[in-house]
N, C-alpha and C positions, 0 to 999 in steps of 0.2 A: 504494500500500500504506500500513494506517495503522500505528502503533508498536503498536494493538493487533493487527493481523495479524501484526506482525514478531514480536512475542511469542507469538503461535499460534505461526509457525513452529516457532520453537525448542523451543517444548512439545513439537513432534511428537519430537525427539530423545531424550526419554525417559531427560534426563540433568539433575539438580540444577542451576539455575543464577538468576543476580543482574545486574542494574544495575552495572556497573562491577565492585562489588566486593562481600563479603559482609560483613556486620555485623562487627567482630570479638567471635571467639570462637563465631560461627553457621555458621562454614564446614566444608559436610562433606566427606566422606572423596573422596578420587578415585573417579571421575573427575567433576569439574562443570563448567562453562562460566559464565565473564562477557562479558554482552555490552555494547557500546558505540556511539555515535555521535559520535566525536568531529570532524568537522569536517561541511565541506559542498563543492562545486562545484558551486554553482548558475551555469545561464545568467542571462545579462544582457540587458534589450531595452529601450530609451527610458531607462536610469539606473534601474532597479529591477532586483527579481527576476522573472523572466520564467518560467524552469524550477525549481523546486527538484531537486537531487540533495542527498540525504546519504551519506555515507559510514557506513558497518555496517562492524564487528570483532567479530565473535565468537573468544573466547578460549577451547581446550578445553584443560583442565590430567588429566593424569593421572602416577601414580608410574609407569607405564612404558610404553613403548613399546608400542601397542593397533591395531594396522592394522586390526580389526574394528569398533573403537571412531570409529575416522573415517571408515571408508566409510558406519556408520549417518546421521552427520551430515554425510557429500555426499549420501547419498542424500536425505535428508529438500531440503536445498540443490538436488539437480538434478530435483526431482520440486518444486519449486518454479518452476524454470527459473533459478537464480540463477549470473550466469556469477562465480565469484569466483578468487581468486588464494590460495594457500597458502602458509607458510613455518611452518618449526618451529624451536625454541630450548631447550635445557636450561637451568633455572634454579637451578643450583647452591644459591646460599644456601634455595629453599625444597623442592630434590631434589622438582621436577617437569617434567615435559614443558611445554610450552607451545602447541599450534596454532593457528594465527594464520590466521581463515579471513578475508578483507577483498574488500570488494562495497561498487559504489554502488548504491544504491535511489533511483530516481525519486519526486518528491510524498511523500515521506513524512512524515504529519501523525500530529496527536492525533485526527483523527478523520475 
């Protein structure tokens, strides 16, 4: 998958969303999503990269608790096939939800 497929995906959710994070003063109203790549676990073979895996976070922020709001973005996720792990967080100082969808993506390039 490339970073531009990964961002189709997320398109199909049909929910506002940013690179990390949104410009400030550009961010809109609940509910939006930032997505990330912060690390990797790639395999190893002869002292190099052998496999790339990267690690994917996508972050959905809304002001309240939306069970409808997440099953749109597991579905878009499981009509993808994408096995991923969940955890949710209130964020007191900015009074939002936080879902925390996290998946490795195999190969994933700029193109």
């Amino acid at each position: 998958m490339t970073i531009e497929e990964l961002v189709g995906m997320i398109t199909e959710m049909e929910i506002p969303f940013a690179y990390d994070h949104f410009a400030e003063g550009e961010s809109p109203q609940p509910p939006f999503i930032c997505y990330l790549l912060p690390g990797s676990d790639n395999f190893a073979a002869d002292g190099r990269v052998y496999f790339k895996i990267n690690e994917v976070r996508i972050e959905l922020y809304s002001d309240s608790k939306d069970v409808g709001l997440e099953a749109k973005v597991e579905a878009v996720l499981d009509s993808h096939e994408i096995f991923y792990n969940k955890s949710e967080v209130w964020i007191q100082s900015e009074k939002l939800y936080e879902i925390l969808y996290s998946f490795e993506m195999e190969g994933l390039d700029n193109g």
